[in-house]
MIKE-413944 format. One record per residue (C-alpha): residue number from 1; residue in three letters; x, y, z. Coordinates in steps of 0.2 Angstrom, whole numbers, plus 2048, in hexadecimal, padded with zeros to 3 digits. Layout:
+-----+-----+-----+-----+-----+
|   k |   r |   u |   v |   w |
+-----+-----+-----+-----+-----+
| NUM | ALA |   X |   Y |   Z |
...
+-----+-----+-----+-----+-----+
This chain:
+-----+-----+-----+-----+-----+
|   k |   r |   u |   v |   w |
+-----+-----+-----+-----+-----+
|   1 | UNK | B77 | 25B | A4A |
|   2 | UNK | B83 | 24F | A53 |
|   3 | UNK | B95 | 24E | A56 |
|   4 | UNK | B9E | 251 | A44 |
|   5 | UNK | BAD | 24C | A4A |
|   6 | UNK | BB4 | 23B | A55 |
|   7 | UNK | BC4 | 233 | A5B |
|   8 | UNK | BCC | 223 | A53 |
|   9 | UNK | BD9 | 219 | A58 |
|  10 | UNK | BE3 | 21B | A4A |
|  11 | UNK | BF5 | 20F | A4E |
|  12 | UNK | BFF | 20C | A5D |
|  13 | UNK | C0C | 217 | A56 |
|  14 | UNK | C00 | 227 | A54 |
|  15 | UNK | BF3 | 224 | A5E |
|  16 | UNK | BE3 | 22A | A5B |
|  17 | UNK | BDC | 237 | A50 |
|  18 | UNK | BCD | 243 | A4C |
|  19 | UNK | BC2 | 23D | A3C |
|  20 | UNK | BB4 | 247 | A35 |
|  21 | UNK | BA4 | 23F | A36 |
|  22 | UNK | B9C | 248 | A29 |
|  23 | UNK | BA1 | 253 | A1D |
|  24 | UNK | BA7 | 266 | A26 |
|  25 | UNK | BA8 | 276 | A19 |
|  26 | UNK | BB7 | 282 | A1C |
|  27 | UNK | BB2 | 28E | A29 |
|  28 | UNK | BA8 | 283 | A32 |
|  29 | UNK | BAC | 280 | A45 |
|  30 | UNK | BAD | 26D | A47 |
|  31 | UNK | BAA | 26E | A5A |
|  32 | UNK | BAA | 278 | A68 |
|  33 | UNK | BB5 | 270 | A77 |
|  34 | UNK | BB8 | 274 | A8B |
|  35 | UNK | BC7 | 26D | A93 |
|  36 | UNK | BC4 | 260 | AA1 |
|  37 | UNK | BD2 | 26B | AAB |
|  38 | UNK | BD9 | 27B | AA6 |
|  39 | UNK | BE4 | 28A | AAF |
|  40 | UNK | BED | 299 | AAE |
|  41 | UNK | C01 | 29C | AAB |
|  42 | UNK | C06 | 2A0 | ABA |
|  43 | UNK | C13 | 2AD | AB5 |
|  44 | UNK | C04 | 2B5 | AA9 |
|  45 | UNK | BF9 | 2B8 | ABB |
|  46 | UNK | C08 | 2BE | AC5 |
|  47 | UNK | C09 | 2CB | AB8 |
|  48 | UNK | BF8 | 2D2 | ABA |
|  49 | UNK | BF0 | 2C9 | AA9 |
|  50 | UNK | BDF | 2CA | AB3 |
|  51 | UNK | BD6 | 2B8 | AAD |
|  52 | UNK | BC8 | 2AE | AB5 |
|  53 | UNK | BD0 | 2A1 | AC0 |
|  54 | UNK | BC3 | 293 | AB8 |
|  55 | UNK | BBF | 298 | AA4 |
|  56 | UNK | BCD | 2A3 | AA3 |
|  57 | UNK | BC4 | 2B1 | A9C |
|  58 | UNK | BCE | 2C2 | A9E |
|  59 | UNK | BC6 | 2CD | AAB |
|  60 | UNK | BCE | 2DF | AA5 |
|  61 | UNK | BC3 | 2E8 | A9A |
|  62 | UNK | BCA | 2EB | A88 |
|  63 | UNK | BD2 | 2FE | A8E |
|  64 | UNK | BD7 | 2F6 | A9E |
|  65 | UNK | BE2 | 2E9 | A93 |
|  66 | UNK | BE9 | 2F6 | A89 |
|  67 | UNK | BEE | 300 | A96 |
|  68 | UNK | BF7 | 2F2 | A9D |
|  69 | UNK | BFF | 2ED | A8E |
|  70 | UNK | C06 | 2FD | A89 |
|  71 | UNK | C0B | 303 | A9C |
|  72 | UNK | BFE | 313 | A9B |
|  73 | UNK | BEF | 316 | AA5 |
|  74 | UNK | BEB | 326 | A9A |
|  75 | UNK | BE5 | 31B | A8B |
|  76 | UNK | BD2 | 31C | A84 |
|  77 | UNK | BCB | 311 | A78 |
|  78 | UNK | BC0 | 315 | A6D |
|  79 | UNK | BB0 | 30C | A6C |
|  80 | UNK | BAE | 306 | A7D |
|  81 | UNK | B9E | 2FE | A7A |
|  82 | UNK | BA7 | 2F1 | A71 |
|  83 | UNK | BB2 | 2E9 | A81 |
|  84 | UNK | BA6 | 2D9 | A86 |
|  85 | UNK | BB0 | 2DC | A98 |
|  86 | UNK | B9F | 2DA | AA6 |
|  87 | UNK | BA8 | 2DE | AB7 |
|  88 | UNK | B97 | 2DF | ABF |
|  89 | UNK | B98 | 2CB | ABC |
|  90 | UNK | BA8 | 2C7 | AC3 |
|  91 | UNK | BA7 | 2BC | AD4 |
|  92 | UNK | BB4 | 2B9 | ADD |
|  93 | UNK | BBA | 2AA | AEA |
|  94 | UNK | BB4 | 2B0 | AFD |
|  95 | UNK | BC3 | 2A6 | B05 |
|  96 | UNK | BD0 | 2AA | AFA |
|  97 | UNK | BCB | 2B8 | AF0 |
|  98 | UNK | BCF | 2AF | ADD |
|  99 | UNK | BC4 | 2BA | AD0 |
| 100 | UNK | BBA | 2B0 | AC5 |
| 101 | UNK | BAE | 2B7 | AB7 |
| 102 | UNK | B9E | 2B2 | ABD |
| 103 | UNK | B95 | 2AB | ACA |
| 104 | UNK | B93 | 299 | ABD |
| 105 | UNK | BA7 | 29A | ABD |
| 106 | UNK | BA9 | 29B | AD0 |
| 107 | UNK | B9E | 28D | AD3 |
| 108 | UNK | BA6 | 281 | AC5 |
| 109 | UNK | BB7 | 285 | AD0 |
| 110 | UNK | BB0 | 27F | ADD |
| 111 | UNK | BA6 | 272 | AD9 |
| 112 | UNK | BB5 | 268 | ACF |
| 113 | UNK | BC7 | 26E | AD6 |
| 114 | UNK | BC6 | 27F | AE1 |
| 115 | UNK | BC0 | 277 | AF1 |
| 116 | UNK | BD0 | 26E | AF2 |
| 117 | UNK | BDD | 27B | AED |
| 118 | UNK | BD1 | 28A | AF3 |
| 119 | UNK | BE4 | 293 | AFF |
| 120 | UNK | BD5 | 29D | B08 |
| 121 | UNK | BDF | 2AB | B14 |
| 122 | UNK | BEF | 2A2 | B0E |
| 123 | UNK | BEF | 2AB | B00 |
| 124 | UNK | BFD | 2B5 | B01 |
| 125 | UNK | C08 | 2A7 | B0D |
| 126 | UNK | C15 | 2A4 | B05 |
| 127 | UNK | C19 | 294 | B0F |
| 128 | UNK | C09 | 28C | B0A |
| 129 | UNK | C0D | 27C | B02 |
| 130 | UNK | C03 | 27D | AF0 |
| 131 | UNK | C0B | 295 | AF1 |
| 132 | UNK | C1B | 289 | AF3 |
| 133 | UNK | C18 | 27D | AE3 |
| 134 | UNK | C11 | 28D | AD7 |
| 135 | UNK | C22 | 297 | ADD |
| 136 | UNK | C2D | 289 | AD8 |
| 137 | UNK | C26 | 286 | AC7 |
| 138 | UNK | C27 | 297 | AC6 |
| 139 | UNK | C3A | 298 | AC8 |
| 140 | UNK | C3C | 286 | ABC |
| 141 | UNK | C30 | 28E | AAC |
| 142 | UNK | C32 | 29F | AA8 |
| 143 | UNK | C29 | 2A8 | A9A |
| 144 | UNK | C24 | 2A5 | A8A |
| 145 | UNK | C1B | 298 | A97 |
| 146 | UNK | C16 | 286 | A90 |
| 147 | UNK | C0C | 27E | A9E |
| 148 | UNK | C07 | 27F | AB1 |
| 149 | UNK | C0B | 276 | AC0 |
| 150 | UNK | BF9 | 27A | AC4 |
| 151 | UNK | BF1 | 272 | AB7 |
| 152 | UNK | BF7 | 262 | ABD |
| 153 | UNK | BF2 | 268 | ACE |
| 154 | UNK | BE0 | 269 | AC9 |
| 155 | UNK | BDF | 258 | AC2 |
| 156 | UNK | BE5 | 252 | AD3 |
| 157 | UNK | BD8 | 260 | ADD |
| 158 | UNK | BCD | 25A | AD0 |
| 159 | UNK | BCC | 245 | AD4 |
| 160 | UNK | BCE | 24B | AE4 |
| 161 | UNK | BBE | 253 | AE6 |
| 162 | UNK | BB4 | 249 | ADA |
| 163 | UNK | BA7 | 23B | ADF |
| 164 | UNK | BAA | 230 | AD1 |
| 165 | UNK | BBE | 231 | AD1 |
| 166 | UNK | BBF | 222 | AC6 |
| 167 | UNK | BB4 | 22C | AB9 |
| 168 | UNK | BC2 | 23B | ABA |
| 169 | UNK | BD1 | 230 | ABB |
| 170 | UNK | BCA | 225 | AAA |
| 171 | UNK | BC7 | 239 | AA0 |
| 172 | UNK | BD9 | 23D | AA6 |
| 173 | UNK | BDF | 22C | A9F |
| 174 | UNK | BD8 | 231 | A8C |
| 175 | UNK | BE7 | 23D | A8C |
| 176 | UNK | BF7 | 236 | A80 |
| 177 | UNK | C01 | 22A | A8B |
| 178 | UNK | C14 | 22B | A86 |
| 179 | UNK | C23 | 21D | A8C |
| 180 | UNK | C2F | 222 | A99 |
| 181 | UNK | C3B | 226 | A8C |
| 182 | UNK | C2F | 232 | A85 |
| 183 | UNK | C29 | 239 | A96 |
| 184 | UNK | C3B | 240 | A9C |
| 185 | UNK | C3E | 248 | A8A |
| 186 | UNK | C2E | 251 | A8F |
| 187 | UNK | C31 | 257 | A9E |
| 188 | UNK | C42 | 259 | A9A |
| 189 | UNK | C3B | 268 | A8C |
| 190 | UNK | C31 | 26D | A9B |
| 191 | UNK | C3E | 26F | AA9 |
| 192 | UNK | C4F | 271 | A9C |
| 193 | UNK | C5F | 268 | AA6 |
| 194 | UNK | C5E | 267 | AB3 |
| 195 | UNK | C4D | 25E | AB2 |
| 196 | UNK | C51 | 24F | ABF |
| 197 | UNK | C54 | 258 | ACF |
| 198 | UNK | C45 | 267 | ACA |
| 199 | UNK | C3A | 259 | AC6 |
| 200 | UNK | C3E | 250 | AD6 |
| 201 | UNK | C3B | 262 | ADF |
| 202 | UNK | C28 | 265 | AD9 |
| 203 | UNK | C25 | 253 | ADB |
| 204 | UNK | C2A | 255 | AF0 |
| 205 | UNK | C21 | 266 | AED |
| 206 | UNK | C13 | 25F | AE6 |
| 207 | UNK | C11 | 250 | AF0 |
| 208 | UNK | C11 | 25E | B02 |
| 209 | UNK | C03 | 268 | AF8 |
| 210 | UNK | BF6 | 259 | AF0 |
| 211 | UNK | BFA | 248 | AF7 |
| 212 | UNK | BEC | 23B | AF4 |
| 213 | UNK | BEA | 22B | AF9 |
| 214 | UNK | BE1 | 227 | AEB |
| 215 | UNK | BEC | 22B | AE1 |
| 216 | UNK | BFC | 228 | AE6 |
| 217 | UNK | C04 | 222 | AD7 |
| 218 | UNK | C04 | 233 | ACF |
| 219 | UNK | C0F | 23A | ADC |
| 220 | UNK | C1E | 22D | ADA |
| 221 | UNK | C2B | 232 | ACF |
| 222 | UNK | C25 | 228 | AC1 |
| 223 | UNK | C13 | 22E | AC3 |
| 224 | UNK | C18 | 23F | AC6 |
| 225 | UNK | C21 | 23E | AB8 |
| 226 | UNK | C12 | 236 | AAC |
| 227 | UNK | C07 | 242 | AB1 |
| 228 | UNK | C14 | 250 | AAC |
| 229 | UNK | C15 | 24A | A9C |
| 230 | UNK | C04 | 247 | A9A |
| 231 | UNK | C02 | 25D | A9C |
| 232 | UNK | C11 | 260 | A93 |
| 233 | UNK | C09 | 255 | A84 |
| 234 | UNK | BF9 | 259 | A83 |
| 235 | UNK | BF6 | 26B | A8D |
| 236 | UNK | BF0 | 276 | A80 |
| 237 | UNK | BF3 | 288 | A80 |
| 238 | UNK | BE6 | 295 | A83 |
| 239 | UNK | BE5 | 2A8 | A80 |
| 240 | UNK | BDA | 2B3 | A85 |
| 241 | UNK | BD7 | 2C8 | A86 |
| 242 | UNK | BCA | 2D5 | A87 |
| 243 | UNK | BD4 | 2DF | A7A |
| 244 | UNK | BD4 | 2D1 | A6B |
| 245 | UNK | BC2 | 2D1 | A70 |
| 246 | UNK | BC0 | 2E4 | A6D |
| 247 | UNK | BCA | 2E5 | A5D |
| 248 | UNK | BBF | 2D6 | A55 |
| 249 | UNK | BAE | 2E1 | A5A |
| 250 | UNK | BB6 | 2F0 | A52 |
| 251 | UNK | BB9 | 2E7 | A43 |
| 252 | UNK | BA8 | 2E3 | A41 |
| 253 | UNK | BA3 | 2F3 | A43 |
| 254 | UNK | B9B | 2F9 | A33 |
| 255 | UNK | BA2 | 30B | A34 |
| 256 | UNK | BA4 | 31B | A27 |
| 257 | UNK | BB3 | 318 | A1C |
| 258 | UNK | BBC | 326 | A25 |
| 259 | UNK | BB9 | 320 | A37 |
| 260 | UNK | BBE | 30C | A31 |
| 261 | UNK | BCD | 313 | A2D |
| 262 | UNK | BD1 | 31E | A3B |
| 263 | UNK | BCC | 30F | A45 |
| 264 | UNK | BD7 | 305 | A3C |
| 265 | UNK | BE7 | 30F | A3F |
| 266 | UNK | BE2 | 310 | A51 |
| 267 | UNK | BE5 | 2FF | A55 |
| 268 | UNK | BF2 | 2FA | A4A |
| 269 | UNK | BFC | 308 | A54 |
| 270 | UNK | BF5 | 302 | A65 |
| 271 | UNK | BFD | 2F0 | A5F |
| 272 | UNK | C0D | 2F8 | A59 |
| 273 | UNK | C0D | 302 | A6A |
| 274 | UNK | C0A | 2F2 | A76 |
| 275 | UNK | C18 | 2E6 | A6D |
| 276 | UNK | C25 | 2F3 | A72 |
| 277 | UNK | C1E | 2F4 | A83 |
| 278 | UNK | C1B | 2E2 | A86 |
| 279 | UNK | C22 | 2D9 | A78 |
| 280 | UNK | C19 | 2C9 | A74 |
| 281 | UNK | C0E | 2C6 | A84 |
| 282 | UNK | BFC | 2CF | A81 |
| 283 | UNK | BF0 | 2C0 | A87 |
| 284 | UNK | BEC | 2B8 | A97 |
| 285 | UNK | BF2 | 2A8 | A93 |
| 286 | UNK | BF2 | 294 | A99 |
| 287 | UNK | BF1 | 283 | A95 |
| 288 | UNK | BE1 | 276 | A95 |
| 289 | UNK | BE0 | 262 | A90 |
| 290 | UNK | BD1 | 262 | A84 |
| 291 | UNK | BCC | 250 | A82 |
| 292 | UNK | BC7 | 252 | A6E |
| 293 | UNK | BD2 | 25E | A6A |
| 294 | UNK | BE2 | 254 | A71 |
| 295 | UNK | BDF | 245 | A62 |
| 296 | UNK | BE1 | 251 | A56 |
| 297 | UNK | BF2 | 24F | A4C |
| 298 | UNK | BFE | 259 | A45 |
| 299 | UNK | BFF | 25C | A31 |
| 300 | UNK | C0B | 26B | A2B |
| 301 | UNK | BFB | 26D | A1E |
| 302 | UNK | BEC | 26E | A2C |
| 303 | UNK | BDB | 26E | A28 |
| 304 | UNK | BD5 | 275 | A37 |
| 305 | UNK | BD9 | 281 | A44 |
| 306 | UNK | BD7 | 285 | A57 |
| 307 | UNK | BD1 | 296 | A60 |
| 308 | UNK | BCA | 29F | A6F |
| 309 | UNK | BBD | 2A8 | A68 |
| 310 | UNK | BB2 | 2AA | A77 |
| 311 | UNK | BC1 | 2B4 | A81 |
| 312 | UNK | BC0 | 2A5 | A8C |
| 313 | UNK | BC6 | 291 | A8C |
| 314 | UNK | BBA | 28A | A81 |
| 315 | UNK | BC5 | 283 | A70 |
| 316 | UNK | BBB | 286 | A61 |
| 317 | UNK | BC2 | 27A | A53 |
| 318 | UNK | BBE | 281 | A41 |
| 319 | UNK | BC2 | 27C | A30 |
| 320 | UNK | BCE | 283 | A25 |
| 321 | UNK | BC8 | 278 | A17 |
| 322 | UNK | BBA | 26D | A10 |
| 323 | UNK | BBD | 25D | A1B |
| 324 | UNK | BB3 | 24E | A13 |
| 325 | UNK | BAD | 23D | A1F |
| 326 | UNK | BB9 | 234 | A27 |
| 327 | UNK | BC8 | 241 | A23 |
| 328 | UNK | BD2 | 243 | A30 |
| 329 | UNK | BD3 | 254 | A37 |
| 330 | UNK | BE4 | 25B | A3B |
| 331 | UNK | BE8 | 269 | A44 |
| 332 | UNK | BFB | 273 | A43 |
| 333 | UNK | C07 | 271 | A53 |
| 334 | UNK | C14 | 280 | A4B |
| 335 | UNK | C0F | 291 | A48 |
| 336 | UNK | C0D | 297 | A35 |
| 337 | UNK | C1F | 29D | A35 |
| 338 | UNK | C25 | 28C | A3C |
| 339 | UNK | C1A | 283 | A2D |
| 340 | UNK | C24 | 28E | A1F |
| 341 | UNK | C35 | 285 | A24 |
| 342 | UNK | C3C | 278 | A1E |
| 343 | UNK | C35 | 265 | A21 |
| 344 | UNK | C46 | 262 | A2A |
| 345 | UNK | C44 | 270 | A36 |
| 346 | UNK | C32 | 26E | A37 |
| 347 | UNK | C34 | 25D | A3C |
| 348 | UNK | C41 | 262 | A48 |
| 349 | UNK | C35 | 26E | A52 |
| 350 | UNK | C28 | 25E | A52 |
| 351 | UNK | C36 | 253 | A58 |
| 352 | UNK | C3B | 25C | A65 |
| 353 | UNK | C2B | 262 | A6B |
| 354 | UNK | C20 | 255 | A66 |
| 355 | UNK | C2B | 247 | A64 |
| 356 | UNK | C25 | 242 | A53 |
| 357 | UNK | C2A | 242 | A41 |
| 358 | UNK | C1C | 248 | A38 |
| 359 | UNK | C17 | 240 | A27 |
| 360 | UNK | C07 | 24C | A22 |
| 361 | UNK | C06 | 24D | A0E |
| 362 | UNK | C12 | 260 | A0C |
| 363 | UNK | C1F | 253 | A17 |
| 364 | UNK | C1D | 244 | A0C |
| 365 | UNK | C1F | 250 | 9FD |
| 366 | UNK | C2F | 257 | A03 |
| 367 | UNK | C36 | 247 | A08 |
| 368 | UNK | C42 | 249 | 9FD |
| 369 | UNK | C48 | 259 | A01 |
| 370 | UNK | C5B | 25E | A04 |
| 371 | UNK | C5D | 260 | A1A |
| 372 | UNK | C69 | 26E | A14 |
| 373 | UNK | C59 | 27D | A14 |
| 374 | UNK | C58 | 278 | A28 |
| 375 | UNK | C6D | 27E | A29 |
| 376 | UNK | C6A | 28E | A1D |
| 377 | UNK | C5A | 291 | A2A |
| 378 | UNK | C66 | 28F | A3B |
| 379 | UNK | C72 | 29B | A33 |
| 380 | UNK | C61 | 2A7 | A31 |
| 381 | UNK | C5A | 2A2 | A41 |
| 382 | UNK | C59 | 2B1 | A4A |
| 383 | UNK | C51 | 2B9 | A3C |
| 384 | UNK | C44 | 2AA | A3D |
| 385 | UNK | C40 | 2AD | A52 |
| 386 | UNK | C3B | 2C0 | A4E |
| 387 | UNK | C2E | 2B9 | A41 |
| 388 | UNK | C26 | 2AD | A4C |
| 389 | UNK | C24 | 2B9 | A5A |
| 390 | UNK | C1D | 2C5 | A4B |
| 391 | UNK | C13 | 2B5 | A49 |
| 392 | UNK | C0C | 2B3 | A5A |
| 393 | UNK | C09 | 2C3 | A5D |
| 394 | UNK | BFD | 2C5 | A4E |
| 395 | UNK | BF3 | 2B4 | A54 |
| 396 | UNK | BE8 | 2C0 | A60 |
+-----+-----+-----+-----+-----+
């Protein structure tokens, strides 16, 4: 049916942008995408959330999630049939024993990044240079976690490895490049004060674990520092779990009215439970840079929205609205809480995140807008936090 949506180069200031090459309906999934390099938080995998180390699929069945999640191995689900969990698939690394969710997965790894970052028996030494790098990210970014030290150390595994590194090094260079300027604000949100001597740490930590010839630029300070910018811009975050899985099954159960209900009541308890036991945390979560998907801007009124449907890294972008040819297609940066504030806080979030002013059409239209809602929300912003973890929490 070919592609229904391209990039532009839209200015210098913005960038480039997604356009719709025809016309999309609402509902519609403009495209399916997998990520040239993805991985896992590296806090979420020391806390057990079981994923596979390549698609990032979870690897618990549903029961086994919520067990988990709510600190009791006595729980039964209803409905088993409806967990999509296959254990009898799952593969993992000989060497170094990484789980994967099928034999496809396991060869991918190896075949793009694996061979190169593959710790083998070193598994478990904690004086292996790339166990050294993950433990001092580890005590830089703690959760809610934004980005991993590993994803950057899969591009690197990744030119590494390949044949054609020009060809790897050119899809790497399609991600947003930001000024020097911009760059430390980035890694600055990423590393908080004391950025310059943590930064300089990983660099020295990163340099032991991956040197290349090759490419030696990305390991001086102003490379390291590109490439940092380059995840914290563009990663995209990625959720996945067996028990989001099971709940969207049993909703399209076609049940007796009695049981729907009892069903019903089941899980919005079992969700109620879990957020006391483990609070906002229920997937197996990372990051991945998704060529398409990264030229997608921001509009505080998006017509389009991204998810993990297929429990596993593949970013399905769908339509939230009728999108005619050549509209651009935008997707929303905040959460839906974040998008009912104020354009001055909104477009402080962007700012500080993003490092933008955003001027979609709801913007434009509030331009004129007293700043004074953004002091009434501080005063209320406690109030506000506990919404948007409400809000996070219902995103599953």
């Amino acid at each position: 049916a070919g592609a229904a949506a391209e990039a532009r180069f839209i200015s210098s200031a913005k960038g480039k942008g997604l356009f719709a090459t025809r016309n999309i309906r609402k509902g519609e999934t403009v495209f399916v995408e997998r990520p040239v390099v993805s991985s896992q938080f590296l806090w979420n995998a020391l806390y057990n959330y079981r994923a596979c180390d390549h698609c990032l699929r979870a690897l618990e069945t549903a029961e086994e999630n919520a067990q988990r999640l709510l600190g009791k191995s006595s729980l039964v689900l209803p409905h088993p049939e409806q967990c999509s969990t296959r254990k009898d698939l799952h593969q993992q690394c000989p060497r170094c024993q990484v789980t994967y969710c099928s034999a496809e997965c396991r060869q991918a790894a190896l075949e793009q990044y694996h061979q190169v970052l593959c710790l083998g028996p070193s598994r478990d030494d904690p004086t292996h240079p790339l166990n050294k790098l993950q433990e001092a990210w580890r005590n830089m970014h703690y959760p809610p976690e934004t980005s991993s030290i590993m994803l950057m150390a899969r591009m690197v595994a990744t030119i590494k490895q390949a044949k054609d590194k020009e060809w790897w090094i050119k899809a790497f260079s399609q991600f947003c490049n930001k000024t020097a300027n911009e760059e430390e604000e980035i890694v600055h949100k990423l590393l908080g004060d004391k950025f310059k001597g943590q930064l300089e740490l990983l660099r020295l930590l990163f340099t032991d674990a991956l040197y290349d010839e090759y490419l030696s630029r990305w390991f001086t300070p102003e490379g390291f520092r590109s490439l940092f910018a380059l995840v914290g811009t563009n990663g995209q975050g990625i959720g996945t779990s067996s028990l989001s899985q099971w709940v969207h099954a049993c909703d399209a159960l076609d049940l007796p009215m009695l049981q729907r209900e009892e069903l019903d009541a089941f899980i919005d308890q079992l969700y109620k439970d879990i957020e006391k036991e483990s609070g906002e945390f229920l997937n197996c979560e990372g990051s991945g840079l998704y060529v398409l998907q990264s030229c997608c801007n921001h509009s505080c009124i998006p017509n389009a929205e991204t998810s993990f449907p297929e429990n596993n890294f593949l970013l399905h972008l769908t339509a939230l609205e009728d999108i005619e040819a050549g509209e651009e297609i935008c997707i929303s940066y905040l959460d839906c809480c974040q998008r009912e504030r104020s354009r001055h806080s909104r477009n402080k979030i962007l700012r500080e995140n993003y490092l933008f002013t955003c001027s979609c059409p709801k913007c434009l239209a509030q331009a004129d807008d007293a700043d004074v809602t953004s002091d009434e929300e501080e005063e209320g912003e406690g109030e506000t936090d506990d919404a948007e973890l409400e809000d996070e929490m219902t995103d599953v």
